[in-house]
C-alpha positions in Angstrom: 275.2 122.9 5.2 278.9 123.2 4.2 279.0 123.3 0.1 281.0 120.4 -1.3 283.1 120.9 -4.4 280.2 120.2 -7.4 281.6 117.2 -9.6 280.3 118.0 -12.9 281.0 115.3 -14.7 279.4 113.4 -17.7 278.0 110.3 -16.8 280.4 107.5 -17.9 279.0 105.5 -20.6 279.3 102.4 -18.9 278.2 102.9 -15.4 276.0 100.7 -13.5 272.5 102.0 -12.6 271.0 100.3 -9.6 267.5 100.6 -10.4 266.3 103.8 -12.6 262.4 103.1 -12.4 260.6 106.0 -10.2 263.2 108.3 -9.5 262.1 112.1 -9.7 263.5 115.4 -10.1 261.6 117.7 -7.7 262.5 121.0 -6.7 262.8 122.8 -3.1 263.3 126.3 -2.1 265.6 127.9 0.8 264.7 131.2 2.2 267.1 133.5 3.5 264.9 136.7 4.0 265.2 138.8 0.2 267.0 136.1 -1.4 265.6 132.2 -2.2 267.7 129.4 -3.3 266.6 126.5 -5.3 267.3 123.0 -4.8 267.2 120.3 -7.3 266.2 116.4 -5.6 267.0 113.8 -7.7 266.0 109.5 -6.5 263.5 107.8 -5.1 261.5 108.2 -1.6 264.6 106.0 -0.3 267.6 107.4 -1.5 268.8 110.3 -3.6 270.9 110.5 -6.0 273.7 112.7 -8.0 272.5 114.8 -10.8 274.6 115.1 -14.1 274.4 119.5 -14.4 274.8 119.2 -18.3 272.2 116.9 -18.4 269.8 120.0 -16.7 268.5 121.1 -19.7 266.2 124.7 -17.7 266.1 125.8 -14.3 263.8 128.3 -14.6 262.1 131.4 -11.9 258.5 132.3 -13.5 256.2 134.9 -12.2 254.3 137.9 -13.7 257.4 139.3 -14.7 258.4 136.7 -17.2 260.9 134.0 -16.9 264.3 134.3 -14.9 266.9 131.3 -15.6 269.1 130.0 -13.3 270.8 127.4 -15.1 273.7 129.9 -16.6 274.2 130.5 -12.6 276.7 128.1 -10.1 275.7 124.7 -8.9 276.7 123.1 -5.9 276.5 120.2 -4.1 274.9 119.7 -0.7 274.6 116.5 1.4 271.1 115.3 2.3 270.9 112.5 4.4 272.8 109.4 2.8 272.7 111.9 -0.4 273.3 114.6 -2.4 271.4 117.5 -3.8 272.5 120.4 -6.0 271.6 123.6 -5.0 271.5 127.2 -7.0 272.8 130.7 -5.9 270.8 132.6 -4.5 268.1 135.0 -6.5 265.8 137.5 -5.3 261.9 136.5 -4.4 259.8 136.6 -6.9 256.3 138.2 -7.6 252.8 137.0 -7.4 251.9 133.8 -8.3 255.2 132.7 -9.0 256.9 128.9 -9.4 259.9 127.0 -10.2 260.3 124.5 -13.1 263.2 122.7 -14.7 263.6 119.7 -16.8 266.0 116.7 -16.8 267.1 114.1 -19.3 268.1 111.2 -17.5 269.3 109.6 -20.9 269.4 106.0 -22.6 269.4 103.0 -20.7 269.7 99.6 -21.5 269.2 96.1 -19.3 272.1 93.3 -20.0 273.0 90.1 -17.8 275.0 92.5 -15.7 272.9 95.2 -15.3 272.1 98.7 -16.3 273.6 100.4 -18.4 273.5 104.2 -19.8 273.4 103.9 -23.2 271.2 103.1 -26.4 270.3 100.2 -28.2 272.8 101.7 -30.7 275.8 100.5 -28.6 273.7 97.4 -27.0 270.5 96.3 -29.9 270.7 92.9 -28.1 269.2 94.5 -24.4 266.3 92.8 -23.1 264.8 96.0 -22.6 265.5 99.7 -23.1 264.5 103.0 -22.6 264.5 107.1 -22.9 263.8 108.6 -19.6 262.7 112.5 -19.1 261.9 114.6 -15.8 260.2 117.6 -15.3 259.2 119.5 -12.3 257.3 122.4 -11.0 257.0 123.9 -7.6 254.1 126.4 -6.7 255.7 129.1 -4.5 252.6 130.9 -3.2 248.7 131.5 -3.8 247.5 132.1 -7.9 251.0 129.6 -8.9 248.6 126.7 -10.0 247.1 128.7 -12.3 250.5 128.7 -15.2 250.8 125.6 -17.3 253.8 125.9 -19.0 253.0 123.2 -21.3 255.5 120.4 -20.4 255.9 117.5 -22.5 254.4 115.6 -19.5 253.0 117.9 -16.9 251.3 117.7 -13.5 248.7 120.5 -13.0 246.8 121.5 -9.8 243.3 122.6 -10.7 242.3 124.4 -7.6 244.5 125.8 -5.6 246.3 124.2 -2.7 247.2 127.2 -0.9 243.5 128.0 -0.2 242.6 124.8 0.5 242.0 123.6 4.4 243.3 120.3 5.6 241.6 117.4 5.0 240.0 118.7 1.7 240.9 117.3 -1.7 242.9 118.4 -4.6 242.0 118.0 -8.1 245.7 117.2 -10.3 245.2 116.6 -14.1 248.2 114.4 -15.4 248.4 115.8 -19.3 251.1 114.1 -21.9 251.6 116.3 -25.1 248.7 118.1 -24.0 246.4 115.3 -23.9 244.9 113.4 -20.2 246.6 110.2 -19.0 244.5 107.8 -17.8 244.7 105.2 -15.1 248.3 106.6 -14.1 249.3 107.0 -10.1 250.1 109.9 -9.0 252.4 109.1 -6.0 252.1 111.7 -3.0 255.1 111.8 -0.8 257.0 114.7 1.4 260.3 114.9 0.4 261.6 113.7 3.5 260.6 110.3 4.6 262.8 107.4 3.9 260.5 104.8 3.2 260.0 101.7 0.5 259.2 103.0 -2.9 256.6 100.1 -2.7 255.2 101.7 0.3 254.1 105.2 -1.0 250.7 105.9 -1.1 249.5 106.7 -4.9 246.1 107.7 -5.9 244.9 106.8 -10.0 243.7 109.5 -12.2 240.5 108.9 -14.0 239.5 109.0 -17.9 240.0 112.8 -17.7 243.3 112.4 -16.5 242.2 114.0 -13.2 243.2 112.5 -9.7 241.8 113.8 -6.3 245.0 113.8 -3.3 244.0 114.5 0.1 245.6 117.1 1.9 245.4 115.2 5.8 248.8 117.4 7.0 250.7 121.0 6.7 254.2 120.6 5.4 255.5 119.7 1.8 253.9 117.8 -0.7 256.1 116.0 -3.4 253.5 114.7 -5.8 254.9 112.3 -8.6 253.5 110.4 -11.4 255.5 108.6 -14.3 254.1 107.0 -17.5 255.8 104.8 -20.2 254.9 104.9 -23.8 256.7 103.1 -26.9 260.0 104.8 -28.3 260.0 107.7 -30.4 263.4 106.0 -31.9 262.9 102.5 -31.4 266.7 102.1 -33.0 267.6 104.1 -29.7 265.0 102.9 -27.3 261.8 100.5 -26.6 260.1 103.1 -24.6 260.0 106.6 -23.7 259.9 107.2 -19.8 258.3 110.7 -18.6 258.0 111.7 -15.0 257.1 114.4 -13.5 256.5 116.2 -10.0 254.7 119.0 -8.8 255.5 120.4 -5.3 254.0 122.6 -3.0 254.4 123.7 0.9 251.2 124.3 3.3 252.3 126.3 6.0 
C-alpha cells in the first residue's frame, strides 16, 4: 500500500455525518517478520471511514512487559477498499499473551432538519435527538491474550480462549459496562472484510450475565462488536451516551 499524506485535521464543527449509529473502531495487525504494525478501522461492515488522530485518545501494546504506547508515534493513511484506514509505525513483537487496545471519542452529535451534526446540545438544545459516542477496542494477538481485562469503560471480554478452541465450538464473550454485565445486548460478529448491509450482520444476544456464546464455523478474523446506549452523563450536552466496542482476534 502506497502511504498517503495523513490529514490530521479537527473535525469541522459543522460537518454532515451520514449515519453515526454502529460504526466501530477495531484494530488489525501487519506483520513484517520482527516488526508489527497496527491498524486502526474505523465504519461500519459497508464502508469505512476517516478517523480524527486527536480524537485517539491511547493506542496502546500490552504484554507481560507492561504497556508500550504508540499514540506519541506517526500516523498514516492507507486506502482500504472505497476507504481509509490509519496505520502506526512499525514496533517490535511483543511477548506472551500480548494484545492491542485503543480508545476513540467519536464526540457530540446532534440530529436537525438537515442532518447530523458534530456538536452538543450546547450549540443546538432544539435537536430532536442527541448523543456522546465512545469506542474502544482490543485485539488478542496470540494464545493467554483473553486472559487481561483492562477494565474499559465498556469492554468485550473472551472467557475462554479462542486460540485453543476448534472450529465449530463456541465462545463464551461477557459484555461488561463500568464493570457491571449488559444484558440483552448483540454482539455483532463480522470479519473485517466483507462489504455487506449493516442490517445483514449476524449478531448473537448476551444473557442476564452479560455473557453471549459466538460460533466459531471458519479460520480467518473475527471482528466482534457490540454497542449499547444509556441516558447522558450531561444531559445539557447530550440525551445519551453511546459505547461501542470490539474485540478482534485471528484463527489461523
Amino acid at each position: 500500500m502506497k502511504d498517503l499524506c495523513i490529514r490530521i485535521a479537527t473535525v469541522a464543527t459543522l460537518c454532515i455525518a451520514p449515519q453515526l449509529r454502529a460504526h466501530d473502531l477495531w484494530l488489525t495487525t501487519d506483520d513484517s517478520g520482527t516488526q508489527l504494525t497496527a491498524a486502526l478501522n474505523f465504519g461500519e461492515s459497508n464502508r469505512r471511514d476517516p478517523l480524527t488522530v486527536q480524537r485517539i485518545f491511547n493506542v496502546d501494546v500490552i504484554d507481560d512487559k507492561g504497556i508500550t504506547s504508540l499514540r506519541g508515534g506517526t500516523f498514516t493513511e492507507h486506502p482500504v477498499g472505497d476507504g481509509p484506514v490509519l496505520v502506526t509505525g512499525s514496533f517490535p513483537k511483543p511477548g506472551t499473551a500480548a494484545l492491542l487496545a485503543a480508545s476513540y471519542d467519536s464526540g457530540y452529535w446532534v440530529t436537525t432538519a438537515q442532518g447530523m451534526r458534530n456538536v452538543s446540545k450546547r450549540l443546538y438544545p432544539q435537536a430532536s435527538a442527541s448523543r456522546w459516542a465512545v469506542k474502544f477496542a482490543k485485539t488478542l494477538l496470540g494464545p493467554g491474550a483473553y486472559k487481561r481485562v483492562l477494565g474499559q469503560e465498556m469492554e468485550l471480554t473472551a472467557l475462554e480462549d479462542p486460540f485453543s478452541l476448534p472450529p465449530g465450538q463456541t465462545l463464551q464473550v461477557r459484555v461488561q459496562l463500568k464493570g457491571k454485565p449488559i444484558t440483552d445486548a448483540k454482539v455483532r460478529i463480522l470479519d473485517g472484510v466483507t462489504v455487506m448491509d449493516p442490517k445483514e450482520v449476524a449478531s448473537t444476544p448476551t444473557n442476564a450475565e452479560g455473557i453471549a456464546a459466538v460460533k466459531l464455523n471458519r479460520r480467518g478474523l473475527y471482528v466482534l462488536a457490540v454497542e449499547y446506549d444509556v441516558s447522558g452523563a450531561n444531559p445539557e450536552l447530550a440525551d445519551k451516551d453511546e459505547y461501542n466496542s470490539t474485540l478482534v482476534f485471528e484463527l489461523k
